[in-house]
C-alpha positions as CSV (number, residue, x, y, z in Angstrom):
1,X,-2.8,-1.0,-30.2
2,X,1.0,-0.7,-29.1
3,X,0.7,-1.5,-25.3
4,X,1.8,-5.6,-25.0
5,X,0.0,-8.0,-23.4
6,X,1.3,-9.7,-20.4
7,X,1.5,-12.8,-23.0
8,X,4.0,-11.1,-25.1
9,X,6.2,-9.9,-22.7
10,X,6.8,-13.4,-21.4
11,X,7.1,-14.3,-25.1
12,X,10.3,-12.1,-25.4
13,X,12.3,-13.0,-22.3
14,X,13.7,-16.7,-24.1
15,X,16.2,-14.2,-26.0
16,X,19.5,-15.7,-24.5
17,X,19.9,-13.4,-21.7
18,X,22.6,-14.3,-19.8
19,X,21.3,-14.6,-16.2
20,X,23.1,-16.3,-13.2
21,X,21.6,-18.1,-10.5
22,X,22.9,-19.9,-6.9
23,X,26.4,-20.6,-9.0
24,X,24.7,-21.7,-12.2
25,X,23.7,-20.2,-15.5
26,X,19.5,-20.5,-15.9
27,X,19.3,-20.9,-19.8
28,X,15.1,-20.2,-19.4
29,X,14.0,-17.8,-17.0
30,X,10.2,-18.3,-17.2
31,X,11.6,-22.6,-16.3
32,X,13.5,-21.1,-12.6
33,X,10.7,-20.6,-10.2
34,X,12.2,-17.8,-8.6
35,X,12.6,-15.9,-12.1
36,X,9.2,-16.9,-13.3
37,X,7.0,-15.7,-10.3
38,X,8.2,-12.3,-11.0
39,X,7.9,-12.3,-14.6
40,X,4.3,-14.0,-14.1
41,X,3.4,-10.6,-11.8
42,X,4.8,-8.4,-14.4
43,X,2.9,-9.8,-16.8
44,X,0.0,-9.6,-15.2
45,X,0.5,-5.9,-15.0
46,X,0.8,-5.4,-18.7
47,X,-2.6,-7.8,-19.0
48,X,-4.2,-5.1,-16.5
49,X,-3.7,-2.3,-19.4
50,X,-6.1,-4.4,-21.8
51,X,-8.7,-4.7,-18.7
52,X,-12.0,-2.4,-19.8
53,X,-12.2,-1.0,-16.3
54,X,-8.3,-0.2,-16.2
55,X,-7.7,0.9,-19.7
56,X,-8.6,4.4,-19.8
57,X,-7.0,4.9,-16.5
58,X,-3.3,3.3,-17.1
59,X,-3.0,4.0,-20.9
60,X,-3.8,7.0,-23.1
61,X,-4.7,7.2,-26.8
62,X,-2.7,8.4,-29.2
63,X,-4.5,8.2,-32.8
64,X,-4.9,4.4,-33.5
65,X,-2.5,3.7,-31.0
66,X,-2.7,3.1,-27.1
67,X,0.4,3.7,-24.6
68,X,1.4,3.2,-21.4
69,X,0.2,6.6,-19.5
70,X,4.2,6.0,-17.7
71,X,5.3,7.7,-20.9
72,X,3.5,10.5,-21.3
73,X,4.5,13.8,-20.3
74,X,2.5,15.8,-18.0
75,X,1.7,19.1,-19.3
76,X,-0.9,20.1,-17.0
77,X,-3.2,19.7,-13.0
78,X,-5.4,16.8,-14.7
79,X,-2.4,15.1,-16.3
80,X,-0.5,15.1,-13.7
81,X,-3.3,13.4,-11.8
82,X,-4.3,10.8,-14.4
83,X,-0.7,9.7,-14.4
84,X,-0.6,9.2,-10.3
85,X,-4.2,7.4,-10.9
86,X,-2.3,5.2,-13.0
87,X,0.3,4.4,-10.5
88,X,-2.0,3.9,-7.8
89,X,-3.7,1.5,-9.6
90,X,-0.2,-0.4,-10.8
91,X,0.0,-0.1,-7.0
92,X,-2.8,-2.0,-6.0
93,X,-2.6,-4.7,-8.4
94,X,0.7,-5.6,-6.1
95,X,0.0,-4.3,-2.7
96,X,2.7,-1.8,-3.2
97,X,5.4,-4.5,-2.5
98,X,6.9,-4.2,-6.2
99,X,9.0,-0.9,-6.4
100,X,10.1,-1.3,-9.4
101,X,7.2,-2.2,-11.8
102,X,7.2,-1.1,-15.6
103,X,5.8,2.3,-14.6
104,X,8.9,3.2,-12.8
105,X,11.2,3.3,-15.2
106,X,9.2,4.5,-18.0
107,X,8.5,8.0,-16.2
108,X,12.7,8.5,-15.7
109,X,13.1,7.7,-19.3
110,X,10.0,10.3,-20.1
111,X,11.4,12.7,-17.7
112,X,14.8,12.7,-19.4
113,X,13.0,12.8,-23.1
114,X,11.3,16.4,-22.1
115,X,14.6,17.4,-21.1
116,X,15.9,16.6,-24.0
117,X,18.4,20.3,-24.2
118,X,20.2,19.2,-20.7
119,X,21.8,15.7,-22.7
120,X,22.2,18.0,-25.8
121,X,24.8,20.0,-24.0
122,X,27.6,17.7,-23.7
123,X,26.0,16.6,-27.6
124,X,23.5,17.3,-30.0
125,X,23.1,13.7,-30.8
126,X,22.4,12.5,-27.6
127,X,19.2,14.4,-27.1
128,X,18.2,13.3,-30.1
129,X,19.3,9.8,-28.6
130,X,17.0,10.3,-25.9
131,X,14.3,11.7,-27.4
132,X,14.0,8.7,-29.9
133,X,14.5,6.5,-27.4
134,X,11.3,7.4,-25.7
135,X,9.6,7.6,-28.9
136,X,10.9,3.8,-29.0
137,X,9.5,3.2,-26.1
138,X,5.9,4.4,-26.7
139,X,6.2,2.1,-30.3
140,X,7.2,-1.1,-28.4
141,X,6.2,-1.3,-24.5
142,X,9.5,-2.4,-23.0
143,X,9.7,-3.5,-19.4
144,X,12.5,-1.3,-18.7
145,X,14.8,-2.1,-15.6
146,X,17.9,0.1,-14.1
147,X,21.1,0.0,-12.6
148,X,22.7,3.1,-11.1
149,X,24.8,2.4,-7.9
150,X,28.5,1.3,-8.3
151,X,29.6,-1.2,-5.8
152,X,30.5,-0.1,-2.7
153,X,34.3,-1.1,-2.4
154,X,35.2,2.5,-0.7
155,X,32.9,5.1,-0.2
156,X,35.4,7.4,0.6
157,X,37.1,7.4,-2.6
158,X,35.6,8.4,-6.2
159,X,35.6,6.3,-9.2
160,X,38.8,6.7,-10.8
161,X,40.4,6.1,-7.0
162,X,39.7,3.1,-6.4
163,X,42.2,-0.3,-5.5
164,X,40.6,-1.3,-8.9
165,X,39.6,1.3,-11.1
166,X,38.1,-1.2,-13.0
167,X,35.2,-2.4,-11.1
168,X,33.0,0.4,-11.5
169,X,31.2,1.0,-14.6
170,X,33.1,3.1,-17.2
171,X,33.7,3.6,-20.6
172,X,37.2,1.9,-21.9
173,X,37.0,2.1,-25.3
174,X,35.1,4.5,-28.1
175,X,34.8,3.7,-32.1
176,X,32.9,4.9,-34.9
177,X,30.7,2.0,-33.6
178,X,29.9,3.3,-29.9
179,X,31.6,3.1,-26.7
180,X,32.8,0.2,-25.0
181,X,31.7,-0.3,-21.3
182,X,33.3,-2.4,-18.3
183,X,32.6,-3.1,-14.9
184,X,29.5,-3.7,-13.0
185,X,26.3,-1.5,-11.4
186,X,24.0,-1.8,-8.6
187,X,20.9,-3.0,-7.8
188,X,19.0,-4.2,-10.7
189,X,15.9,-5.1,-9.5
190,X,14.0,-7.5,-11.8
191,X,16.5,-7.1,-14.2
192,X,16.6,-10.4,-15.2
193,X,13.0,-10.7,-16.5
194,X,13.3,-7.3,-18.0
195,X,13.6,-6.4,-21.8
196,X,16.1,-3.9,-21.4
197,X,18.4,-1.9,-18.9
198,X,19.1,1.5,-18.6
199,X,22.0,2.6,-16.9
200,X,22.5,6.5,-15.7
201,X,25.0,8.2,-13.2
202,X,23.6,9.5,-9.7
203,X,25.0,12.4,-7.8
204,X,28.7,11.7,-6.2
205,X,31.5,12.0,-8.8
206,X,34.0,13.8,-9.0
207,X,37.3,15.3,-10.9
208,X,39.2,12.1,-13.0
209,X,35.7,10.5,-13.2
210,X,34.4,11.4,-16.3
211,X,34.8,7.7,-18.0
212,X,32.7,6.8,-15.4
213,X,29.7,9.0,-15.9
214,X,27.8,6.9,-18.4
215,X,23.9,6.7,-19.2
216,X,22.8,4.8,-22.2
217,X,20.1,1.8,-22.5
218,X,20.6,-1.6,-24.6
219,X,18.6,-4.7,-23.9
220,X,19.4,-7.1,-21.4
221,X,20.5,-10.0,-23.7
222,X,22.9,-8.0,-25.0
223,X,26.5,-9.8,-25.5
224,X,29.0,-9.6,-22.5
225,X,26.1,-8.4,-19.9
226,X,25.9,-11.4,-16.9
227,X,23.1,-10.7,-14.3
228,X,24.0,-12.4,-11.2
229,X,21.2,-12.9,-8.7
230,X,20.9,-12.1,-5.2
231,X,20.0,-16.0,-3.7
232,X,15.8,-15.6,-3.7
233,X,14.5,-15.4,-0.6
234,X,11.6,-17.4,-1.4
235,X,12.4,-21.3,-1.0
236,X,8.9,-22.3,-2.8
237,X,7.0,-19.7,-4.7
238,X,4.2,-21.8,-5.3
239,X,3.1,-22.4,-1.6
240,X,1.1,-19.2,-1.4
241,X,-0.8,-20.0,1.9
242,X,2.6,-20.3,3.6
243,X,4.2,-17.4,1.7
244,X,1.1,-15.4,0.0
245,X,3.5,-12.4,-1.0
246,X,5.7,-14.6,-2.9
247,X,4.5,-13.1,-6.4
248,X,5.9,-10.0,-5.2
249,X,9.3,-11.2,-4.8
250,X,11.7,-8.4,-7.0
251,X,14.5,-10.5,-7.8
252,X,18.1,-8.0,-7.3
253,X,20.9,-8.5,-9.0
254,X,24.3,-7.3,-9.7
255,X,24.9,-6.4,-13.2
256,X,28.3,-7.1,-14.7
257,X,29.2,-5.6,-18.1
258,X,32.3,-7.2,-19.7
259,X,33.8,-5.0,-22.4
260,X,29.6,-4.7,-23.8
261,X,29.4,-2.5,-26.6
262,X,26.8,0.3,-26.6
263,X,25.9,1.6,-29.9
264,X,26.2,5.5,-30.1
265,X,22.1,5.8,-30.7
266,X,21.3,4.0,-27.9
267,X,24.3,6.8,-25.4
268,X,22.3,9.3,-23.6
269,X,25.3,11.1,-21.7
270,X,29.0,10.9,-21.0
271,X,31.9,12.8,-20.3
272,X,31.2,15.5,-17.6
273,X,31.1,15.3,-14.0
274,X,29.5,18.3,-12.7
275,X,26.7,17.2,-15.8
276,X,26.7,13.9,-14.0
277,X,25.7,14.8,-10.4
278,X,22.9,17.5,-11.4
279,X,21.4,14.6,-14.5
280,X,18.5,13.0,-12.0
281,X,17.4,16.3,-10.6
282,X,18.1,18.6,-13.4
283,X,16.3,16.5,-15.8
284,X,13.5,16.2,-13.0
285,X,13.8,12.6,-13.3
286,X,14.2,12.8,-9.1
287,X,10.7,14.3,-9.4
288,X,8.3,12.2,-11.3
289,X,9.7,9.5,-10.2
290,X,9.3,10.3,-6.9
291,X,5.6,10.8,-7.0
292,X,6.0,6.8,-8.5
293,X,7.3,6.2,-5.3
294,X,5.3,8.1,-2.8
295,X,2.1,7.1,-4.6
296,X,3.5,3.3,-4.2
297,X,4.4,3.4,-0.4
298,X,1.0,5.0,0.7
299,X,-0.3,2.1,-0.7
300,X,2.0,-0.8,0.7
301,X,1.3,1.7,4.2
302,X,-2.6,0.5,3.7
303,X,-1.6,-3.5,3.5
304,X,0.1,-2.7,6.4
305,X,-2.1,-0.9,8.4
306,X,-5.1,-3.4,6.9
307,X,-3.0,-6.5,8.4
308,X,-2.6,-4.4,12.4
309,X,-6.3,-4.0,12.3
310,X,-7.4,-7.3,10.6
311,X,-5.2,-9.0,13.5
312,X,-6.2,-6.7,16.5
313,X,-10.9,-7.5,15.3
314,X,-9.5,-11.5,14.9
315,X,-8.5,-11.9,18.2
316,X,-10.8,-9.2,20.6
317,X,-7.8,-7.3,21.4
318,X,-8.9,-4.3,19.5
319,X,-11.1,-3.4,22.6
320,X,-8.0,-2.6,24.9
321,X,-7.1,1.7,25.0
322,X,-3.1,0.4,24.3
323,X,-4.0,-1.2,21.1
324,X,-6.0,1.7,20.0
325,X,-3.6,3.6,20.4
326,X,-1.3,1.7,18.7
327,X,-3.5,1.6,15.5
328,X,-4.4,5.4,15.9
329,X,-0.8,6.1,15.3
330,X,0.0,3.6,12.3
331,X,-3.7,5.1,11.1
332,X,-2.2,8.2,11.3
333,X,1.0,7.3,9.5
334,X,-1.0,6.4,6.9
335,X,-3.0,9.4,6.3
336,X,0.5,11.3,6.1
337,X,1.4,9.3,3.9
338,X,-1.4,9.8,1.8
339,X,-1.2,13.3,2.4
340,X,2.3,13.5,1.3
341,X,1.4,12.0,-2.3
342,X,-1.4,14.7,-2.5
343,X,1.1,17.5,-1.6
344,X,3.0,16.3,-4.6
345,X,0.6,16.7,-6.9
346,X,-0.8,20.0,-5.8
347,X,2.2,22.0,-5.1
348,X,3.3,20.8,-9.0
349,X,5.5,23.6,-10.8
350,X,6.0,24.0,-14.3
351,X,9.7,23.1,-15.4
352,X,12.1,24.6,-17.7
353,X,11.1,21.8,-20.0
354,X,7.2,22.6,-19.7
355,X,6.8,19.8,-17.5
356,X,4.2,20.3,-14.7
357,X,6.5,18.6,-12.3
358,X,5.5,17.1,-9.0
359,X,6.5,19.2,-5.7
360,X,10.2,17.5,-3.7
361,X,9.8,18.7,-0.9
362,X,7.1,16.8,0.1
363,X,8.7,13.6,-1.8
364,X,12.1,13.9,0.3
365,X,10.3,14.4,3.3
366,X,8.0,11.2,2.7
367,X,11.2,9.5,1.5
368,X,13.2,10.1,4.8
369,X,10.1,8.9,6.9
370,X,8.6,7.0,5.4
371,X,10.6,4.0,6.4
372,X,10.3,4.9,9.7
373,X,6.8,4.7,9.3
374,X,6.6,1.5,8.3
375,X,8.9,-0.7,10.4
376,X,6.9,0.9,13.4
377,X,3.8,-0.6,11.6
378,X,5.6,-4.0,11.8
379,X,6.4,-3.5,14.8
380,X,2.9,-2.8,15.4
381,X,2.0,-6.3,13.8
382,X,4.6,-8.1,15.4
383,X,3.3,-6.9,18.7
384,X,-0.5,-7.9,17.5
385,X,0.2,-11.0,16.4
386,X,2.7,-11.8,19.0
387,X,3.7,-15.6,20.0
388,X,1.1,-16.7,17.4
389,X,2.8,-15.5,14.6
390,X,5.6,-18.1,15.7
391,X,3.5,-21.2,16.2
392,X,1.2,-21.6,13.1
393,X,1.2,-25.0,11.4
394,X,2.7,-25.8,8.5
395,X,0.2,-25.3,5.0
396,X,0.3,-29.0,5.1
397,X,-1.5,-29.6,8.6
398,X,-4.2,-27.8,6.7
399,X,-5.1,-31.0,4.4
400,X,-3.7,-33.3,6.9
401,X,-5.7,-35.9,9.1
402,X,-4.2,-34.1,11.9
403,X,-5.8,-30.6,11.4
404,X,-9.7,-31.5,12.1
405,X,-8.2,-32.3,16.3
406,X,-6.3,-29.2,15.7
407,X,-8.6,-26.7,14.5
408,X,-9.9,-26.0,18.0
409,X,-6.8,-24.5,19.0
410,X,-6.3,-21.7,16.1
411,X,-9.8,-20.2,15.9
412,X,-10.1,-16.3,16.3
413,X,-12.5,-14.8,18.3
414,X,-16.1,-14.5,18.1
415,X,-16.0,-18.0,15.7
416,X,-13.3,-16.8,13.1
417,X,-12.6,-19.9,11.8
418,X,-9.4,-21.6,12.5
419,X,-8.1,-21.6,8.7
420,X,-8.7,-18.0,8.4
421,X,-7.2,-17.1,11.2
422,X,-4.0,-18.9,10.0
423,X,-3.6,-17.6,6.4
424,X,-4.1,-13.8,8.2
425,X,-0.9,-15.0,10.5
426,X,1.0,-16.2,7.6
427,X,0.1,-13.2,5.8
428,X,1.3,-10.8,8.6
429,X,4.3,-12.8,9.3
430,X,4.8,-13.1,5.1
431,X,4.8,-9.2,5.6
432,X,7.1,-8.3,8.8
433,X,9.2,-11.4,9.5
434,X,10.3,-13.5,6.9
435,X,13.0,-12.9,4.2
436,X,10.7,-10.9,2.4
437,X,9.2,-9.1,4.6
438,X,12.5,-8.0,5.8
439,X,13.8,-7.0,2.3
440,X,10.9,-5.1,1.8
441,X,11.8,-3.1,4.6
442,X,15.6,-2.8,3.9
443,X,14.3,-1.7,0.2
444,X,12.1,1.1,2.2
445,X,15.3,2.3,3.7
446,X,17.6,2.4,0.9
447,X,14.7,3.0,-2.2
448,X,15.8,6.3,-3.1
449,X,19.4,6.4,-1.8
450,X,21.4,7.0,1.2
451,X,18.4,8.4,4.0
452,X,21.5,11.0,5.4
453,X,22.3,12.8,2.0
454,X,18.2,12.8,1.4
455,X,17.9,14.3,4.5
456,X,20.8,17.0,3.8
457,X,19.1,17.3,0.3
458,X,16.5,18.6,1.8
459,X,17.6,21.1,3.5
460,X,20.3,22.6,1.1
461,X,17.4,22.3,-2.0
462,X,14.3,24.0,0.7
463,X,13.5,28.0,0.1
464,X,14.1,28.5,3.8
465,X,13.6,32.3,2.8
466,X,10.0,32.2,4.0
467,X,10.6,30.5,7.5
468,X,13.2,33.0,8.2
469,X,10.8,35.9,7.3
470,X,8.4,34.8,9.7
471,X,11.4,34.5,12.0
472,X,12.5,38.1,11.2
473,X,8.4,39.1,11.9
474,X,8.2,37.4,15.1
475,X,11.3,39.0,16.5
476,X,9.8,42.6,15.5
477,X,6.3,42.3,16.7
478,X,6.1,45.9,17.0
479,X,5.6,46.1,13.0
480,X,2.5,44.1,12.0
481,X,3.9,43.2,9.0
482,X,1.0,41.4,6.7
483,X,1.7,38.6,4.0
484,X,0.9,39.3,0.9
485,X,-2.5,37.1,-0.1
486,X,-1.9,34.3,-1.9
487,X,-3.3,34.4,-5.8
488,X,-2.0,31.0,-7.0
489,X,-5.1,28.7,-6.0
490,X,-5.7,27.9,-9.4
491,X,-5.4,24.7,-11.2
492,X,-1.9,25.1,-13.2
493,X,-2.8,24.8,-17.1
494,X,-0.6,25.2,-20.3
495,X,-1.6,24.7,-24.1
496,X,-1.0,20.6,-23.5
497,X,-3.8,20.4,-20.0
498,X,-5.8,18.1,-23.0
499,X,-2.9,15.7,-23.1
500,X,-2.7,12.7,-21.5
């Protein structure tokens, strides 16, 4: 059996990483708090693919072997499905708060292994990099993080224009060895309890940038790259009453590569600009692992919406037409965004590279709102919980002699009982108002880029051809003009539908 157990993985991150902390270097992850709640979550998650209930439904079987289900390839409807089954249920396990879980990253790197003939353009060898790089992959089980954004010094100047070329990422040096990288990328979340880092160019270069536009993977203790934390925004991961979503914590971090050499096997792409910008949607990277994400943030929209409710039954107020109102419309933010994972999956086209490839459209447009969605959800807990959320006690008043004369004073209605009522507050103001709960919704905004160019993506990527027929129809009533009847209800199939 090749998938690891969550044992394993923790097993692998006392390799010498270099890992930076609050001004000091952490010489054992799993010993910082902050480092080890995150790897303990991960690790759950690779335990969940040895769980007899979960097995079949987040690994495949290959021969004698099992693998992640992240890695395979869909090649057909019920593939396509088993593999969004797989995510829901990463999903769950972590209330959708952890955007970046194994599974992520996994179905980039399987996206760009079908699309093996885009990398082998600018070379031959690197498709056959990528290609046996996946193949690694499905051998070992790596927890595979990325970094893609340079740092934002001016964002009105490319790469090679900056006041110092040398911060972003780029390539200063090739030998018969590899290349030679410097500089640093942006945001690698829970890259410092990952095995290894894989680093590709998104859309935005241009001319005299071509050292810059990089993508190769190496692990994360490799010499000369220093991850440097974002501070944690937990101050005591172990206090889960006060802070119960403190496993989910994705530690960020700024990754920093100083003159790390990249061995030629493991460089999937360099050299060409225009190459560059198309890589994430050409390859349909964009795609899969945008049905990841939609699948993810339906189900982070259900704690949400589960917390509005749970608060409005606790204390009576879900009798009043205003609050019903304001759960119908989170309700129904929810349902869209289930709805929009579903669209995915049935509007799936075959790519060039035989992939049965999840719809964008309905992706970009889930993308855009979706964080609109859910900060009016908080705002719909905020308003629920209201000046209660700021006056709980403290997890110690819980034990303390003081809470029995207390308790009167924090019961729910109908006789919730008072310590109840207080984890639900924490939990809702764990999810909506602390340091966390803000991330999480700055990571909503930002997850899949800049929310303008999305926006703009999706218009100048949309057939509009259709709309403006039915434009061009309405404006000639005169001609009853009838639509040809659909004949693509089908389920799509090729050869591979028995695949995982």
């Amino acid at each position: 059996m090749t998938v690891r157990t969550g044992a394993e993985y923790l097993a692998g991150l006392r390799d010498g990483r270099e890992v930076w902390l609050a001004g000091r270097r952490v010489d054992d992850v799993l010993a910082e708090p902050a480092l080890a709640a995150a790897a303990h979550t991960v690790a759950r998650l690779y335990d969940l693919q040895h769980d007899p209930e979960l097995r079949d439904v987040l690994t495949f079987q290959d021969g004698d072997e099992r693998h992640p289900r992240s890695l395979a390839a869909p090649r057909g409807t019920r593939a396509l499905q088993r593999r969004g089954a797989a995510f829901r249920a990463t999903a769950e396990a972590t209330f959708g708060l952890v955007g970046r879980s194994p599974d992520f990253v996994n179905t980039a790197v399987t996206a760009f292994a079908s699309a093996a003939p885009f990398f082998d353009k600018a070379d031959p060898r690197f498709g056959r990099n990528v290609t046996a790089y996946h193949a690694a992959c499905l051998a070992g089980d790596p927890f595979l993080s990325h970094a893609t954004i340079n740092p934002p010094l001016s964002r009105a100047r490319s790469s090679h224009e900056q006041d110092d070329p040398g911060v972003h990422l780029r390539i200063v040096r090739e030998t018969s060895e590899g290349v030679t990288v410097r500089g640093a990328k942006l945001i690698g979340t829970l890259v410092p309890v990952a095995d290894e880092i894989v680093v590709f160019p998104l859309p935005g270069y241009r001319p005299g940038d071509e050292a810059y536009t990089v993508a190769f993977a190496i692990p994360v203790a490799t010499p000369g790259l220093r991850i440097v934390c974002r501070e944690p925004l937990v101050a005591d991961p172990s206090r889960l009453l006060s802070t119960p979503l403190a496993p989910y914590e994705e530690i960020d971090a700024t990754c920093v590569f100083d003159d790390v050499l990249v061995p030629w096997d493991r460089v999937f792409f360099h050299g060409d600009v225009d190459a560059a910008n198309r890589l994430y949607d050409a390859t349909t990277a964009r795609h899969h692992t945008g049905q990841h994400g939609v699948i993810r943030g339906a189900v982070k929209a259900e704690l949400l919406t589960g917390i509005a409710v749970a608060l409005a039954e606790m204390s009576g107020t879900d009798t009043f037409l205003h609050v019903k109102e304001m759960l119908g419309e989170i309700l129904g933010s929810l349902e869209l965004a289930r709805a929009g994972a579903m669209a995915a999956e049935a509007d799936a086209t075959i790519s060039e590279w035989g992939t049965l490839t999840p719809a964008i459209a309905p992706v970009l447009a889930l993308r855009y709102h979706f964080p609109r969605m859910a900060s009016r959800m908080i705002e719909v807990i905020q308003l629920l919980g209201g000046g209660s959320l700021l006056s709980t006690p403290a997890e110690e008043d819980l034990r303390s002699e003081l809470w029995p004369g207390i308790e009167r004073y924090f019961r729910g209605a109908d006789g919730v009982p008072a310590e109840k009522r207080v984890r639900l507050l924490k939990l809702a103001w764990d999810a909506t108002g602390s340091a966390f709960g803000q991330r999480q919704l700055q990571y909503e905004r930002y997850h899949s880029g800049d929310p303008v160019r999305l926006a703009a993506a999706q218009y100048t990527g949309y057939d509009t051809a259709p709309l403006l027929g039915t434009v061009q129809r309405a404006m000639d009533p005169m001609q009853l003009q009838a639509s040809a009847p659909r004949t693509d209800f089908g389920d799509v199939c090729s050869p591979g539908e028995t695949a995982p």
